[in-house]
C-alpha positions in Angstrom: -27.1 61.0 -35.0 -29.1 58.2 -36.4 -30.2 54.7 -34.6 -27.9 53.0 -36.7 -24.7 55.0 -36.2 -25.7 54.9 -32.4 -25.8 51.1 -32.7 -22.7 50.9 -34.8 -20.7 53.2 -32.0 -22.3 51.0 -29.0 -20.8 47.5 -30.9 -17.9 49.7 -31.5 -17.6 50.4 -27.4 -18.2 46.9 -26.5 -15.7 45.1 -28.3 -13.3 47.6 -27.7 -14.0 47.6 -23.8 -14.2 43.6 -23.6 -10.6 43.1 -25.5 -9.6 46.7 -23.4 -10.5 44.4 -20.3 -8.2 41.2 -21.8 -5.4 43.2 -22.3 -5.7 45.3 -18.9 -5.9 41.8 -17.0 -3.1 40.3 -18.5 -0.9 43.7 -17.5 -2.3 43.2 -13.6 -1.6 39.9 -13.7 2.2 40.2 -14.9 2.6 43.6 -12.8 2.2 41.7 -9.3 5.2 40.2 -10.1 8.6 42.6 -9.4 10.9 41.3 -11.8 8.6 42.5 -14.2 8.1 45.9 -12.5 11.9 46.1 -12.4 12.7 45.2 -15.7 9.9 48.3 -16.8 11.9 50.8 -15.1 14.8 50.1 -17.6 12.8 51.6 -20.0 14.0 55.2 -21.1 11.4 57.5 -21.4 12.0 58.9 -24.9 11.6 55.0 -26.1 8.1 55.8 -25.5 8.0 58.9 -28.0 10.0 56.7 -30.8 7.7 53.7 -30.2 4.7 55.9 -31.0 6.5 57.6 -34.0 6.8 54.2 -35.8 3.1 53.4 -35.2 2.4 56.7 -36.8 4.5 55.7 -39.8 3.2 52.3 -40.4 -0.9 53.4 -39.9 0.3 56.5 -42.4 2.0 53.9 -44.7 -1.3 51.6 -45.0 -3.4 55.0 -45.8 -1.4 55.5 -48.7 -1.4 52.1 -50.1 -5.6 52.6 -49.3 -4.9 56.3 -50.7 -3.0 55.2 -53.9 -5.9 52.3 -54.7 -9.0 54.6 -54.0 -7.8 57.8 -55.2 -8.4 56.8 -58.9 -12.1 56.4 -58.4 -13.1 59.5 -56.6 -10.9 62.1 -56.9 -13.2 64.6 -55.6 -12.6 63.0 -52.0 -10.5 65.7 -49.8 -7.4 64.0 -48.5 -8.1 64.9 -45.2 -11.7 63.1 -45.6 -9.9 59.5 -46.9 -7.1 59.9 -44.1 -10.4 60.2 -41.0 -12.0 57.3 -42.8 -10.0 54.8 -43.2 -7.9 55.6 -39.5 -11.8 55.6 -38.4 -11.6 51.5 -40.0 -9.2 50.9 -36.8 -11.7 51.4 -34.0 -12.7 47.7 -35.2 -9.1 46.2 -35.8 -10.4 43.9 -32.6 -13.0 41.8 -34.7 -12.0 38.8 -36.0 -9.7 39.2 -38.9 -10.3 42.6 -39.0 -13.6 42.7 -40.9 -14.9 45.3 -38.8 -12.8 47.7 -40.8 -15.0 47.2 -43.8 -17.2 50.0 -41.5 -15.1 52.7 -44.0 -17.3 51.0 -46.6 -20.3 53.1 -45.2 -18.5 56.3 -44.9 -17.1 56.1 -48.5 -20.4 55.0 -50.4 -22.4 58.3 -49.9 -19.1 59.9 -51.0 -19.4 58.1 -54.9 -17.7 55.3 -54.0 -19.3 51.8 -54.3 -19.2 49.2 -51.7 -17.7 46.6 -54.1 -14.5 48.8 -54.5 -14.2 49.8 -51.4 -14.3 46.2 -50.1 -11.7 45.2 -52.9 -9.9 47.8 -51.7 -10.0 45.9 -48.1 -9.3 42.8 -49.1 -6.2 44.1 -51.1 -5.2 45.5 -48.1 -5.6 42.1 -45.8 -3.8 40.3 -48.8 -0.6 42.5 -49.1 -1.1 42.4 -45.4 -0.5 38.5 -45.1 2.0 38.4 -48.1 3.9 41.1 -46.0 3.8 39.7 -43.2 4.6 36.5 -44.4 8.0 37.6 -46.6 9.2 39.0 -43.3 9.1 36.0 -41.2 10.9 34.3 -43.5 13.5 36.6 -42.1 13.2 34.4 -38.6 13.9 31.1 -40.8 16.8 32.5 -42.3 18.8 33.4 -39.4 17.9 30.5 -37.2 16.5 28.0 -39.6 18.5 27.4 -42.6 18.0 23.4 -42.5 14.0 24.7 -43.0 15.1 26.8 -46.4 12.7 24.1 -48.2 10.0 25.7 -46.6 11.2 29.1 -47.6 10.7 28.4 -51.0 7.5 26.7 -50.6 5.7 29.6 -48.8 7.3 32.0 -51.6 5.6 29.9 -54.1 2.2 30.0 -52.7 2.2 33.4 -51.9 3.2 34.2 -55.3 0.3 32.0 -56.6 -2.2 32.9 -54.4 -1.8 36.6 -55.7 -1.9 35.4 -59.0 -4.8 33.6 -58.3 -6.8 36.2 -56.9 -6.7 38.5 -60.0 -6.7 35.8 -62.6 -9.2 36.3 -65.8 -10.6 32.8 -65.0 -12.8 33.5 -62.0 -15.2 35.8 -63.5 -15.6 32.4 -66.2 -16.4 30.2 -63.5 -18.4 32.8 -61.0 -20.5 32.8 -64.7 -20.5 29.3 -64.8 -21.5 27.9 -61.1 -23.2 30.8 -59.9 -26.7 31.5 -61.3 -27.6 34.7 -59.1 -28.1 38.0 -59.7 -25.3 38.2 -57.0 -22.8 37.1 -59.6 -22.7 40.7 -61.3 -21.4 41.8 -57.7 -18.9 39.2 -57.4 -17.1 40.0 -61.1 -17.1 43.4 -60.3 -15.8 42.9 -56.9 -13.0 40.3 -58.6 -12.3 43.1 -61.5 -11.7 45.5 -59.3 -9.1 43.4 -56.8 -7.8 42.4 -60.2 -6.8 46.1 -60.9 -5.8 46.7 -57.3 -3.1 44.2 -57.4 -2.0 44.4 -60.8 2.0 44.5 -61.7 2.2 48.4 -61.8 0.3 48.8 -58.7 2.1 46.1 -56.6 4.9 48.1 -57.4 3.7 51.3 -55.2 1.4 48.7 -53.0 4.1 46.1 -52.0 6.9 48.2 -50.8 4.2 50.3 -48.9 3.3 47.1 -47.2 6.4 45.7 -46.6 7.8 48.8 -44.9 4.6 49.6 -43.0 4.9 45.8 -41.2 8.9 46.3 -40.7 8.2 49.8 -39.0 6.1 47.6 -36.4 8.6 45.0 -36.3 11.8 47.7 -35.4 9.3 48.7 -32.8 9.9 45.1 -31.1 13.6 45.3 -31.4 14.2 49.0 -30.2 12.5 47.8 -26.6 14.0 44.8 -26.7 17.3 47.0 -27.0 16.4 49.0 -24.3 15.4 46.0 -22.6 19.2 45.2 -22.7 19.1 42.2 -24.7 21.5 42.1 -27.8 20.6 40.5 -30.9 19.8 41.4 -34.6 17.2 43.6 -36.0 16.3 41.8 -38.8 15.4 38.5 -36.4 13.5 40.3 -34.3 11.6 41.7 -37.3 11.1 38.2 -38.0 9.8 37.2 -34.7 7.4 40.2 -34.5 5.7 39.0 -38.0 5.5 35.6 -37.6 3.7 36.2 -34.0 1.6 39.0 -35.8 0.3 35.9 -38.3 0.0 33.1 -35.2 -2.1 35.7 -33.8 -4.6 35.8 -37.2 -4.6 32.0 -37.5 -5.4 32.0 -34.2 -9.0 34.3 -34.9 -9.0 35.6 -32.0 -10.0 39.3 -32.4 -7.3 41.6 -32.6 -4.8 38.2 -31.6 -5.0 39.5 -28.2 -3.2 37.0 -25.9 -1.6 35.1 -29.1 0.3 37.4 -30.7 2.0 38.1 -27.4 2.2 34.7 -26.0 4.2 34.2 -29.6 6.2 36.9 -29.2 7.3 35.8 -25.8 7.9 32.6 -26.2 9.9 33.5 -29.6 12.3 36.0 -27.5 12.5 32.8 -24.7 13.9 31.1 -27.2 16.6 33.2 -28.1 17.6 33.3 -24.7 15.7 36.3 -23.4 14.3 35.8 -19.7 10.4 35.6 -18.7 9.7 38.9 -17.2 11.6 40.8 -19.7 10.4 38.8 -22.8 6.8 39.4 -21.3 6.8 43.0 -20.9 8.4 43.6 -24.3 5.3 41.6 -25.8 3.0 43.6 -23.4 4.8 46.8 -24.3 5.3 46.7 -28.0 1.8 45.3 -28.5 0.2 48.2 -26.5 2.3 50.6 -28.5 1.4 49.1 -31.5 -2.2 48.1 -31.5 -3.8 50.1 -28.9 -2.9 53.5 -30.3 -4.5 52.3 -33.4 -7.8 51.8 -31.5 -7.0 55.1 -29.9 -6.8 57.0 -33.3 -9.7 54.6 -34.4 -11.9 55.9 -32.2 -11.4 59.2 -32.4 -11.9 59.4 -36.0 -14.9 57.8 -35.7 -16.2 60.0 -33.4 -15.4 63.0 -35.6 -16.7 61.4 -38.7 -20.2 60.9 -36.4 -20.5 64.4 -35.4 -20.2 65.3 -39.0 -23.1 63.2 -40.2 -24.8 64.0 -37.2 
């Protein structure tokens, strides 16, 4: 193994221990209290097995919205090879905003694919990510907000725009005009190829891929908060699992550890949940949910280094 993928795996290990150690202290914390500990044993088993089934499905629909954008360029690629790569991205899902998982970037270039498309693949990704994310908290302001339907609109608008935005024919114009670097040849390339990621016909395999992969996560929230013994709709709690998933990016800290859960909770507080059982269904569907993305991250990246190795 080379000094650089050493170094890469030993960043790799540190932020994943540090936010490892957040998460574990939070769980110590909440599990000297017994309510908490009691409201855990009403947890079924087999919830456990479902919970982990959903994760698979959203992680598998993200590869093949990654699949269905990078398959085009390098068709020679095995399957198998793109699926270890890009799960080998979520070893990093704990850096800010999830850059870290531009790290597939360095697996794919050596492969035939250039960095500049595999990054416009990523930001893609974060973008149908956020719009996602985005059109299903709305959900939450439709069942308990309709004086805020305004808004609704509003956010519909810009997310429309900004995706227009982002592949318009004009930036390459002004990238020509303000930017006198060689760099700029980069940039339109990297602009072109977002362009043809997100066109019409691809957001029409892209979008829905998106959109179901964030609502598998978010019916993870509402099955524990079923077993948890607390009633209420699935499409709410959908809501409430999105919109705590996007306070935890605006937040920037890595991985939204701490604020994505402390939205969650106080989101399910509001609708009457109590503390200990709002808390562990934060704690629970987070750990179910992110930390078995790590998991898999991980582990695909150690296979992909005892390849190159």
């Amino acid at each position: 193994m080379s000094k650089l993928s050493q170094q890469k795996l030993q960043w790799i290990a540190t932020t994943t221990v540090v936010a490892m150690l957040i998460y574990i202290s939070i769980i110590a914390y909440s599990l000297n209290r017994s309510d908490i500990r009691t409201a855990i044993e009403q947890i079924p088993i087999e919830l456990y097995l479902w919970l982990f089934i959903l994760s698979l499905l959203s992680y598998f629909l993200r590869f093949l919205r990654w699949y269905f954008f990078l398959r085009p360029l390098e068709s020679s690629i095995p399957l198998s090879r793109h699926l270890i790569i890009y799960f080998s991205g979520f070893a990093l899902t704990t850096t800010p905003g999830k850059a870290g998982e531009t790290i597939r970037s360095l697996f794919l270039s050596p492969l035939g694919i250039k960095y500049h498309q595999s990054l416009a693949a990523f930001f893609s990704e974060r973008l149908l990510d956020v719009i996602a994310v985005v059109t299903l908290s709305l959900l939450l302001f439709v069942y308990s907000f309709p004086e805020y339907q305004q808004w609704i609109i509003l956010s519909t608008l810009f997310v429309l725009l900004l995706s227009l935005f982002v592949r318009s024919r004009f930036i390459p114009k002004l990238i020509k005009r303000f930017l006198k670097h060689k760099s700029q040849v980069l940039l339109i390339a990297f602009q072109t190829q977002v362009s043809n990621f997100l066109s019409n016909q691809s957001l029409f395999v892209a979008f829905p891929l998106s959109i179901a992969a964030w609502t598998a996560q978010g019916y993870a929230l509402y099955l524990i908060v079923n077993a948890l013994g607390f009633e209420s709709d699935p499409l709410l709690i959908i809501g409430i699992y999105n919109i705590s998933i996007l306070a935890g990016a605006i937040s920037f800290i890595p991985g939204g550890i701490g604020a994505t859960e402390a939205a969650i909770t106080l989101l399910l507080l509001n609708l009457g949940m109590d503390t200990p059982t709002a808390l562990i269904a934060s704690l629970l569907c987070r750990g179910m949910t992110l930390w078995i993305a790590i998991a898999i991250g991980v582990l695909s990246m150690g296979i992909l280094s005892i390849k190159r190795s």
